[in-house]
TIVO-2410 file (N, C-alpha, C; in nm, 3 decimals):
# residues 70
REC num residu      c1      c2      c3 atome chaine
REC   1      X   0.085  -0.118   0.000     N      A
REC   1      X   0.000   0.000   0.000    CA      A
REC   1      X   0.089   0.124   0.000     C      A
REC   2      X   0.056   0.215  -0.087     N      A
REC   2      X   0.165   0.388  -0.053    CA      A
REC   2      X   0.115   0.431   0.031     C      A
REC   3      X   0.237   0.517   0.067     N      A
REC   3      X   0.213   0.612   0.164    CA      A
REC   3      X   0.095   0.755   0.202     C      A
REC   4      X   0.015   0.783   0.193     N      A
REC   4      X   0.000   0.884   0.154    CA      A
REC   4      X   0.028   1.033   0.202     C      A
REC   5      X   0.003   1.154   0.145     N      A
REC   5      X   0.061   1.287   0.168    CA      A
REC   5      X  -0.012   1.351   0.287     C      A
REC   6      X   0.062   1.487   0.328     N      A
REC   6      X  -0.061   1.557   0.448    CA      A
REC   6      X  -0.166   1.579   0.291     C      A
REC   7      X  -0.147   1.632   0.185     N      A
REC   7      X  -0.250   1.689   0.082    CA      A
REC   7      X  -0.355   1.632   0.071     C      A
REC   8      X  -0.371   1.518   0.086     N      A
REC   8      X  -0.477   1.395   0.105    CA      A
REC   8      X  -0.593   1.461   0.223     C      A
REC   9      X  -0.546   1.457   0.333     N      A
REC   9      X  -0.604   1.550   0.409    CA      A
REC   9      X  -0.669   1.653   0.360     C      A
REC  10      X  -0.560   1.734   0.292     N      A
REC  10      X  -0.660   1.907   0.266    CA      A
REC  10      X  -0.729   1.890   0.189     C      A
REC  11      X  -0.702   1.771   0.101     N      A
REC  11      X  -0.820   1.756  -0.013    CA      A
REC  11      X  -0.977   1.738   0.038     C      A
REC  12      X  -0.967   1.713   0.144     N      A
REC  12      X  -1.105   1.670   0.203    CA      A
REC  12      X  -1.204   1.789   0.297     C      A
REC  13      X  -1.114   1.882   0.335     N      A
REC  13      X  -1.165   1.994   0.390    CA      A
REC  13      X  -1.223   2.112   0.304     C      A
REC  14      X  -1.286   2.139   0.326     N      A
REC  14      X  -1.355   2.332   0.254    CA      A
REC  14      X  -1.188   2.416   0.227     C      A
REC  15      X  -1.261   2.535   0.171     N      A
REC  15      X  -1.167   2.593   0.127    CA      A
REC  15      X  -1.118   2.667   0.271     C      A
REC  16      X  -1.200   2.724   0.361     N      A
REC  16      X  -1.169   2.786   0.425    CA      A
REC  16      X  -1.083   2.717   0.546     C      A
REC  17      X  -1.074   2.577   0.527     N      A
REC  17      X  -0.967   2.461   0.619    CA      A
REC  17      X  -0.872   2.460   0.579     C      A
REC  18      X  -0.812   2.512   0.484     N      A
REC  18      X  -0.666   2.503   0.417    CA      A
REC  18      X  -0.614   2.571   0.486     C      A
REC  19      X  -0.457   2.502   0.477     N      A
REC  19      X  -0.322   2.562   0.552    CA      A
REC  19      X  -0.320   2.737   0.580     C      A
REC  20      X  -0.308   2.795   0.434     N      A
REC  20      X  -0.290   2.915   0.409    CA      A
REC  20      X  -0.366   2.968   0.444     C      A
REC  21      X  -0.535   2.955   0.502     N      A
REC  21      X  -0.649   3.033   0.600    CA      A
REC  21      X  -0.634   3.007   0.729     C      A
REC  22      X  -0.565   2.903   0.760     N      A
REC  22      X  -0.524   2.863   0.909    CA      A
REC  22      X  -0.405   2.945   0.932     C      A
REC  23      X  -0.353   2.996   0.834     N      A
REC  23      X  -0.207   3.058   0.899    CA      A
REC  23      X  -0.257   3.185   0.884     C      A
REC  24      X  -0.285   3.265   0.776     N      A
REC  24      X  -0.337   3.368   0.772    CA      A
REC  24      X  -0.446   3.430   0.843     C      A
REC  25      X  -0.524   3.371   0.895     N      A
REC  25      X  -0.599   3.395   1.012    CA      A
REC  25      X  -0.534   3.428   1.142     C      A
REC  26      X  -0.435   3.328   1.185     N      A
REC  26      X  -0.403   3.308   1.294    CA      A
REC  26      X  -0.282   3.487   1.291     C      A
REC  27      X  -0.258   3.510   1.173     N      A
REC  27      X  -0.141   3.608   1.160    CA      A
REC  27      X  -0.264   3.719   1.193     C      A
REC  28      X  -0.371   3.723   1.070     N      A
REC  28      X  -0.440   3.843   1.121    CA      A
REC  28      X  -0.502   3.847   1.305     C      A
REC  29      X  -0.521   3.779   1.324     N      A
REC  29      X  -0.527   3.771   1.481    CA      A
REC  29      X  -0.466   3.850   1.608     C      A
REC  30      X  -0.381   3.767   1.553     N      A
REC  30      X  -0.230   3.836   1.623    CA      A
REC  30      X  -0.222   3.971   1.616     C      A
REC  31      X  -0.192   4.009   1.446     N      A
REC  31      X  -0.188   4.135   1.414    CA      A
REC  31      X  -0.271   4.284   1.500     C      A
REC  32      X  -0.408   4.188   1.448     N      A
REC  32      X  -0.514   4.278   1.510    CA      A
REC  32      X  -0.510   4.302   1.631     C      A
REC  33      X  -0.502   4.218   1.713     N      A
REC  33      X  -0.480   4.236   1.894    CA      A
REC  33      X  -0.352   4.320   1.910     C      A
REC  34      X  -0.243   4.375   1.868     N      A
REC  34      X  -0.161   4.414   1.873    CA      A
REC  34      X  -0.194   4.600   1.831     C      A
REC  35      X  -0.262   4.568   1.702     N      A
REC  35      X  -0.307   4.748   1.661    CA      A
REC  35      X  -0.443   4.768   1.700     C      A
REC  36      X  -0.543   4.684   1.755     N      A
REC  36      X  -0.591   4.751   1.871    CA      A
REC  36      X  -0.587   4.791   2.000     C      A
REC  37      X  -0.542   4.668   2.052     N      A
REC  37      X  -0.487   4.693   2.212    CA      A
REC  37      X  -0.372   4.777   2.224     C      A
REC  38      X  -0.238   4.749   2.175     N      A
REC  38      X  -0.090   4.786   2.163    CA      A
REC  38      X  -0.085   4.733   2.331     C      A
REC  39      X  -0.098   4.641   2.398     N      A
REC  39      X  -0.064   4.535   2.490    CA      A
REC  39      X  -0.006   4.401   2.493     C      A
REC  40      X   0.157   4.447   2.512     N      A
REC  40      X   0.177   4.334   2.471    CA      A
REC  40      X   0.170   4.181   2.588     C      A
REC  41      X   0.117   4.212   2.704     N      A
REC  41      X   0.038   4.144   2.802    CA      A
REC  41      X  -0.091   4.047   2.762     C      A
REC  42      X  -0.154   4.087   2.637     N      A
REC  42      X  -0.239   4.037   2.574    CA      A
REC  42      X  -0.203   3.951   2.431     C      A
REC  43      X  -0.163   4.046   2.384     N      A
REC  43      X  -0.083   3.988   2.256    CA      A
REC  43      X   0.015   3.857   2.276     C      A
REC  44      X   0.071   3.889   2.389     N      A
REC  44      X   0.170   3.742   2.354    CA      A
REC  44      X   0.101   3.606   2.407     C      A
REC  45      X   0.005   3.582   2.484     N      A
REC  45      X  -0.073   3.469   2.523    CA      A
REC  45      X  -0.186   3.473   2.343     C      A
REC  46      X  -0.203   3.574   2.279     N      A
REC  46      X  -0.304   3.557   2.161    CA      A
REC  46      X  -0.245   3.451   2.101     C      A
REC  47      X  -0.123   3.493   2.058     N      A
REC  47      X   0.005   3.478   1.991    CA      A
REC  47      X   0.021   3.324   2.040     C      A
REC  48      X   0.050   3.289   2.198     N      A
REC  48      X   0.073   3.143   2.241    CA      A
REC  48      X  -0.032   3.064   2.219     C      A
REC  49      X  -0.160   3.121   2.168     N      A
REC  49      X  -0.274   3.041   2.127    CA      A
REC  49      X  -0.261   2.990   2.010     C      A
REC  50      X  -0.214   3.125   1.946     N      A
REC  50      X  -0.276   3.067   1.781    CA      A
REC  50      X  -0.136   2.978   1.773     C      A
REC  51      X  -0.047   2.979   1.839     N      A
REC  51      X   0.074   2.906   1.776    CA      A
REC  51      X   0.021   2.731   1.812     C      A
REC  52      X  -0.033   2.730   1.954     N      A
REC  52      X  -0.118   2.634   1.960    CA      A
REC  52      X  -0.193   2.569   1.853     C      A
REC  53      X  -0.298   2.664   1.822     N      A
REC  53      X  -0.362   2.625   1.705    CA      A
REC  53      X  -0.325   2.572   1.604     C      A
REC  54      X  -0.194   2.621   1.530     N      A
REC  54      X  -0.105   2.597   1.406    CA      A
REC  54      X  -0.099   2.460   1.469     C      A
REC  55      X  -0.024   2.405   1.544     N      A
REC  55      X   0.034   2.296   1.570    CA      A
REC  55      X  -0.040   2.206   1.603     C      A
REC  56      X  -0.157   2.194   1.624     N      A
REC  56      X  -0.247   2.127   1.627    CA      A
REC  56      X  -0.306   2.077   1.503     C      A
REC  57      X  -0.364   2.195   1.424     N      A
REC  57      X  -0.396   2.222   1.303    CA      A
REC  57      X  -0.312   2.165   1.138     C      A
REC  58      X  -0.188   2.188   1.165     N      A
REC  58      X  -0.100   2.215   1.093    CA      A
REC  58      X  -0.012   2.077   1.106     C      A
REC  59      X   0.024   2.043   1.234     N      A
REC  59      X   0.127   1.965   1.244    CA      A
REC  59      X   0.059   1.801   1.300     C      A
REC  60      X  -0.033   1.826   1.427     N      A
REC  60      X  -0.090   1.677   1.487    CA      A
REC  60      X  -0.160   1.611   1.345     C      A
REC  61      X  -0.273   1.691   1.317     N      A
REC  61      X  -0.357   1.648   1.237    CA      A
REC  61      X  -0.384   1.588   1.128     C      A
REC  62      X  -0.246   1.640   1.057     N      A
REC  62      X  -0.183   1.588   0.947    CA      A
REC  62      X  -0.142   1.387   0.962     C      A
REC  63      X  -0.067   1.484   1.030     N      A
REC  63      X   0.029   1.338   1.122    CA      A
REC  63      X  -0.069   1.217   1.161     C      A
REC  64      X  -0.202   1.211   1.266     N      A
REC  64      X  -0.308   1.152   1.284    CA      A
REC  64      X  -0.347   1.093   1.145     C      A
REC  65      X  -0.360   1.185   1.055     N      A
REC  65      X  -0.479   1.125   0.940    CA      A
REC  65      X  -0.326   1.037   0.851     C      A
REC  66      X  -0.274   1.122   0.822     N      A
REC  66      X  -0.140   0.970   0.794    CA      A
REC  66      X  -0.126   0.849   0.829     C      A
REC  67      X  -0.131   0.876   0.940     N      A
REC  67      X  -0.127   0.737   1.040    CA      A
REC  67      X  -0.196   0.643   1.048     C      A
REC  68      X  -0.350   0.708   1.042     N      A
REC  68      X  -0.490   0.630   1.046    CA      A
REC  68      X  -0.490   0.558   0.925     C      A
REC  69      X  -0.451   0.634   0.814     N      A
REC  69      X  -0.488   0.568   0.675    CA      A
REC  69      X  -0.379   0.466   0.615     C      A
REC  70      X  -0.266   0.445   0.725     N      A
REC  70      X  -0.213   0.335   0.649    CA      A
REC  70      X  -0.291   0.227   0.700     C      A
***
């Protein structure tokens, strides 16, 4: 049996589940909490979230559905 790719994965999600809306979100996020608040007391736990998120998102999930499907 091959291996298959993380792409296999994204193939199966909406558009708005793709990598590049998960990162770009998570950037505008950030961003935004930063030029509204200008706290960076706030901003850097936003920031420890969304990096959360990525890695969850980005890195477990991938990895999981790889795994499952061999």
């Amino acid at each position: 049996m091959t291996e298959t790719t993380d792409t296999d994965l994204w193939s199966h999600k909406p558009w708005w589940c793709q990598p590049w809306t998960i990162v770009l979100t998570g950037l505008l996020v950030v961003a935004g909490s930063w030029l509204v608040l200008h706290r960076l007391w706030i901003t850097g736990p936003v920031a420890l979230a969304v990096a959360c998120w990525w890695w969850l998102f980005l890195v477990i999930a991938p990895s999981a559905y790889r795994n499952q499907s061999r």
